[in-house]
N, C-alpha and C positions, 0 to 999 in steps of 0.2 A: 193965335191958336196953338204954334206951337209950346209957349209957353205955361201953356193949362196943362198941357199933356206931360212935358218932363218930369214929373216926379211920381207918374205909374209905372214908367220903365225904371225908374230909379228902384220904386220899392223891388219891382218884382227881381232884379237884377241882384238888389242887398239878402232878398229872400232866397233865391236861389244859392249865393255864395254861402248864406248861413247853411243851407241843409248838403252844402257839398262839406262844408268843415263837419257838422255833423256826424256825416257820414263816415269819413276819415275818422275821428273818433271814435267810432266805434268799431271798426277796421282794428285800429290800432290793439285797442281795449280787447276784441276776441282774439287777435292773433299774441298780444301777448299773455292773455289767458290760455290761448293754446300751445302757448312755448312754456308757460309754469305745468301746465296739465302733465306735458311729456316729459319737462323735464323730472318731475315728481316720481312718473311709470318708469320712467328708463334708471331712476337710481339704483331701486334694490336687482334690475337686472341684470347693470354694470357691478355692481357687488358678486352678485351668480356667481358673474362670469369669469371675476376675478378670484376668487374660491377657486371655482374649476382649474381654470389655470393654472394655482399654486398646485394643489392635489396632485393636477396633471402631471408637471414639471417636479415632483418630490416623483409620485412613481415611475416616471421616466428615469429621475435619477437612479432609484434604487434599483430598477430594473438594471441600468446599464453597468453599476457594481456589481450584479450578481451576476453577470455578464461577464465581467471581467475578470472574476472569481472564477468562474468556471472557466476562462479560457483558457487562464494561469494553472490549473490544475491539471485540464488537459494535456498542456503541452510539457508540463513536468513529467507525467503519466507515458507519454510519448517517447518522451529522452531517457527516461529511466528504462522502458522496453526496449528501445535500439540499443541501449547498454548492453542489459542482459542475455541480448542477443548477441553482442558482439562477443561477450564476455563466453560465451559458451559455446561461439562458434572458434575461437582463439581458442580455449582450452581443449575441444573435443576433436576437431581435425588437426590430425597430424600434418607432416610435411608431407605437401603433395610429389612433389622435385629435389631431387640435391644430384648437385653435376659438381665437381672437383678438377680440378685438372692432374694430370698424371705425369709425374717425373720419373724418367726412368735412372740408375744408378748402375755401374756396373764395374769392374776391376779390369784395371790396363795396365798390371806391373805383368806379366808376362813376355814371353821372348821369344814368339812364336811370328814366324816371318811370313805367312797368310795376313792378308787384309780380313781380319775375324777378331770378335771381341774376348778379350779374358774370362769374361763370365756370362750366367744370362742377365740380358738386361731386369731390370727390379725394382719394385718400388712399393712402398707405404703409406696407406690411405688409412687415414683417421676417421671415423665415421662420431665423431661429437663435435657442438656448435657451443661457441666459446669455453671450452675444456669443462661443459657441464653438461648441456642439454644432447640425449641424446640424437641421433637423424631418422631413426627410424622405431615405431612406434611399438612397442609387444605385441604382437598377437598381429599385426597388420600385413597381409603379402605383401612383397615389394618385387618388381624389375629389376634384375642388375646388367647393365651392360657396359660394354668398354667397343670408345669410338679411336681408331686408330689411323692417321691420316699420313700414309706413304706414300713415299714417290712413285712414278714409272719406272724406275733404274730397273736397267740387266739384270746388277745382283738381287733386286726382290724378284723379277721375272721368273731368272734361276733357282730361287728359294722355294717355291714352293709351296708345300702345307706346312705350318710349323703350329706347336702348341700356346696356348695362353692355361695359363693356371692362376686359380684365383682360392687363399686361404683366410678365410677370416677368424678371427681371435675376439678374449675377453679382454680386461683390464690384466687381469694377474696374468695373461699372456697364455692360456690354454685356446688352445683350436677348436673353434667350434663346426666349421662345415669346412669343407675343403671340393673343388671342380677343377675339370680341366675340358678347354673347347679348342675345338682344332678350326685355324682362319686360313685365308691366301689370298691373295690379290684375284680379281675378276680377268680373265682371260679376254683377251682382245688382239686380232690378227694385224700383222704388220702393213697391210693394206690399210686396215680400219685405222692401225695409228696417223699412216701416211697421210689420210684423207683429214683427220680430224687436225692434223698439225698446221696443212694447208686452209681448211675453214679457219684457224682458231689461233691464224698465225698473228696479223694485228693486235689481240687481245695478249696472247703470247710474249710479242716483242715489247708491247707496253707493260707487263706484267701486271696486268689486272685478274690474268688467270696461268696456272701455273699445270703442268702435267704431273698429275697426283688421282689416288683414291681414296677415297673413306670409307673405312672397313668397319665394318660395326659385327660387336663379338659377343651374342646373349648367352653371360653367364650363369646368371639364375631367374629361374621364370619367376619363382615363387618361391622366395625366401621371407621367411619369418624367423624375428628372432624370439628368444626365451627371454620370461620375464626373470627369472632364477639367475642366468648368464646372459644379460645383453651382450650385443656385438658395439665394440668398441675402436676393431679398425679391421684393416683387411691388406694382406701382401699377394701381390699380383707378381708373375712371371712369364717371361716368354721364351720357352725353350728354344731358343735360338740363339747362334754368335754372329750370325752375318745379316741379322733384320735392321732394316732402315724405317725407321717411324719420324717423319716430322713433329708430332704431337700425338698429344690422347687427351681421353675427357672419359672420366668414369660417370654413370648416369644411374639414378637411383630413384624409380619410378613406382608409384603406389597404387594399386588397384583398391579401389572401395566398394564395400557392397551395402546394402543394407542401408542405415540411414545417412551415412558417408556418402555414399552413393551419390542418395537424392540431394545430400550437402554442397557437394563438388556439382556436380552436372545439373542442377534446376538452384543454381543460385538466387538467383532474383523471386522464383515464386517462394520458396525458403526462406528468405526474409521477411515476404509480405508474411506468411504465414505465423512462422515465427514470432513477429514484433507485434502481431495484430490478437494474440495467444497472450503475451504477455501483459498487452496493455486491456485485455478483457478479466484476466487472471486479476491484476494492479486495480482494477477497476471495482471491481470485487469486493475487496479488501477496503479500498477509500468506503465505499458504499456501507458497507458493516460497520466499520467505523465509525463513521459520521451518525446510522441511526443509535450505534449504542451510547455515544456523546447526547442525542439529542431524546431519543425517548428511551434511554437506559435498556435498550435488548430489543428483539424481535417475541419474545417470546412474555406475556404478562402474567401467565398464571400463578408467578413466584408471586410477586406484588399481592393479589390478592388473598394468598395465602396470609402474606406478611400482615396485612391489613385485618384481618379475622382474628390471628393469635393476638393482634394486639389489640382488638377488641372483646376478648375472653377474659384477658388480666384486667382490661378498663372496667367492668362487671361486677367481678371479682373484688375488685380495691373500693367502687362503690358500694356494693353491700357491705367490706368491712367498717366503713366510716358512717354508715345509717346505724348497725346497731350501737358503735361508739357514742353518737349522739342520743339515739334513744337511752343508755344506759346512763348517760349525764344527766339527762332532762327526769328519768323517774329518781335520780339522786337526789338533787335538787330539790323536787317535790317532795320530798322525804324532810329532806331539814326542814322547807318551810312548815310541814304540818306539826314536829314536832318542836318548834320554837311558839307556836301557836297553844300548844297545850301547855307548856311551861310558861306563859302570861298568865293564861285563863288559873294558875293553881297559884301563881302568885298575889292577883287580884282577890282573891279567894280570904289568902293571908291577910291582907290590909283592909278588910274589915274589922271592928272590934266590936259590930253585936253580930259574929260571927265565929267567935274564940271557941265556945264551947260545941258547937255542929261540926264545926271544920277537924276539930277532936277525935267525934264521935263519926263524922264520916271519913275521914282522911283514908281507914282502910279500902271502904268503900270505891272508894275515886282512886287511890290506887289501884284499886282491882278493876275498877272499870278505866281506869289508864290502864294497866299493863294487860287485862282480860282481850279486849280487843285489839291490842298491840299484836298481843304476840302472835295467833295466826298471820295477822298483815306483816311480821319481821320473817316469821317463817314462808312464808310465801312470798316475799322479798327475796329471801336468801335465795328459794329454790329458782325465783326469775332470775336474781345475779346469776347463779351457779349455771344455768340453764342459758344465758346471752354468754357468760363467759366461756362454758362450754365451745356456742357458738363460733366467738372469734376465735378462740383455740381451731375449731374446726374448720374455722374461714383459714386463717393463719395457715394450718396443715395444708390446706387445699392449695392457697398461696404456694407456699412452698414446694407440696409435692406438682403441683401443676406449670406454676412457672417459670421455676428453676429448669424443667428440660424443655418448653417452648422457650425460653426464653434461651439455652442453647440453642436448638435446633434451629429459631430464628437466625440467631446470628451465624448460622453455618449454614443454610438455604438463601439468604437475600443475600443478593447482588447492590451494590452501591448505582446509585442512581437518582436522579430527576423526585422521582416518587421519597423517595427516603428520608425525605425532611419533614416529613407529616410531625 
């Protein structure tokens, strides 16, 4: 029994492999039907997309040149305003300070047996900066003071009030102001120095500090020199023969008002203001610039003026060349008609059972040649005369028309973009 039955499992078993290979067949067949489908749709949209991309990537470029254009412009725009900032703030503020120091001079050929000097002490202040520029501005107030740093000693104790005189001079050595201020030591009681000897003795004995004063002596409040006779130096004195001065330092201080003023004392907003002024000023300038480079002016009405006159002479020059043609073309007509009647009289001739009419009419046919001619020549003549007229009249018009648009042109347009018409 089993051997009857073995080959129904067989078939059904061949059958079934067959429809699974089948199937896989056609598996295969749709999916790579459905891989050519895509890949077919996805070309032109990998194309797109690579378009886009280039576009993209060129205007990203261009962008970031015009970018970089503009930075480099700014930041020239920027250093060129701190210049002219600096440049103006250098030129227009004078010296705000000048301190010198002061040497005194005096004569000790004398033979006087006092502990006192032969003369008063003296000295000569130059007031120019490398023997050209002067220290102090025309017109500008200055501070003059003179610092004098004395000792404690007896003999200044003993001294007193004594005078300082101060005369300042040109080049060619005329005086121009002259003062005198009376100074002296600040009083302090022998208690007070005791006290202060005893605090101030350590610093004292190391000599970090010394027993002295510093006298300060306001010569002039408010000196100004002249532009006519600048101040070029100044001699100072001290009516004294027995003053002891360790040093001095003359000080030469400028008051400013006005934009000076705000120059010196609001420095930093001055600048921003200043530079921020100048690069809108610079900015300005590039701006106008660039459109008159690029569309020849702000202003177009010249252009179409330019564009009209030269549409008036283009007018002009074409009506003179129609009647020239027209007066060729009725010429022309002219010959042909009369080479046409000069055949027909010749033909005339070269008959010979025509000899005796040709005779007897020859007046005839001349008269009917030249009969009809002649109004058609005179009526000719009067059209020449009448076209010729014409371009005479065109010609005039020419002339008197666009010889002054055609200055006026050239003295009204501006060179430009448009100008190549």
């Amino acid at each position: 029994m089993h051997t009857h039955n073995d080959p129904l499992p067989r078939q059904q078993s061949a059958g079934l492999e067959g429809g699974a290979t089948v199937q896989t067949a056609a598996r295969r067949r749709s999916a790579s039907f459905g891989s050519d489908t895509m890949g077919s749709a996805m070309g032109p949209v990998l194309q797109w997309l690579q378009d886009v991309a280039a576009v993209s990537i060129l205007k990203v470029r261009r962008t970031l040149f015009q970018a970089a254009v503009l930075f480099c412009v700014l930041v020239l725009l920027l250093w060129v305003s701190i210049f002219l900032y600096g440049s103006f703030y250098y030129s227009y503020m004078p010296t705000v300070s000048f301190s010198t120091p002061v040497h005194f001079y005096y004569t000790s050929d004398c033979h006087d047996s006092e502990a006192a000097l032969c003369s008063f002490p003296t000295a000569n202040i130059s007031f120019m900066k490398n023997e050209r520029d002067h220290v102090m501005a025309n017109g500008q107030p200055y501070r003059i003071s003179l610092e004098l740093e004395m000792p404690e000693s007896p003999v200044n104790e003993k001294l007193g009030m004594f005078m300082v005189k101060m005369s300042s001079y040109t080049k060619g050595g005329k005086t121009v102001s002259s003062v005198g201020r009376s100074t002296m030591l600040h009083y302090r009681s022998s208690l007070l120095q005791t006290l202060s000897t005893f605090m101030f003795s350590p610093l004292l004995l190391t000599g970090m500090t010394e027993q002295k004063q510093l006298i300060e002596v306001e010569l002039f409040s408010d000196y100004k020199t002249n532009a006519y006779e600048p101040t070029a130096g100044a001699v100072i004195e001290i009516h004294s023969k027995r003053v002891q001065i360790y040093s001095s330092q003359l000080r030469i201080h400028a008051y400013f008002t006005g934009i000076r003023y705000v120059l010196y004392n609001f420095p930093l907003t001055s600048a921003v203001i200043g530079v921020t002024t100048n690069f809108a000023f610079l900015s300005v300038i590039v701006l106008f610039s660039y459109l008159q480079f690029i569309w020849g002016g702000l202003w177009p009405p010249d252009q179409v003026r330019v564009r009209v006159m030269m549409g008036d002479n283009t007018r002009i020059q074409q009506r003179t060349e129609e009647a020239r043609k027209r007066m060729e073309k009725e010429n022309s007509q002219k010959e042909l008609d009369g080479s046409k009647v000069i055949e027909s009289v010749q033909s005339d001739f070269q008959g010979n059972y025509m000899v005796a009419e040709l005779s007897s009419e020859r007046p005839s046919v001349l008269s009917h040649a030249s009969g009809p001619d002649t109004p058609d020549t005179k009526e000719e003549g009067s059209h020449d005369s009448k076209e010729l007229e014409e371009i005479d009249g065109l010609h005039m018009l020419d002339g008197c028309l666009l010889l002054p648009n055609q200055g006026e042109t050239t003295l009204r347009q501006r060179p430009g973009p448009w100008m190549s018409l």
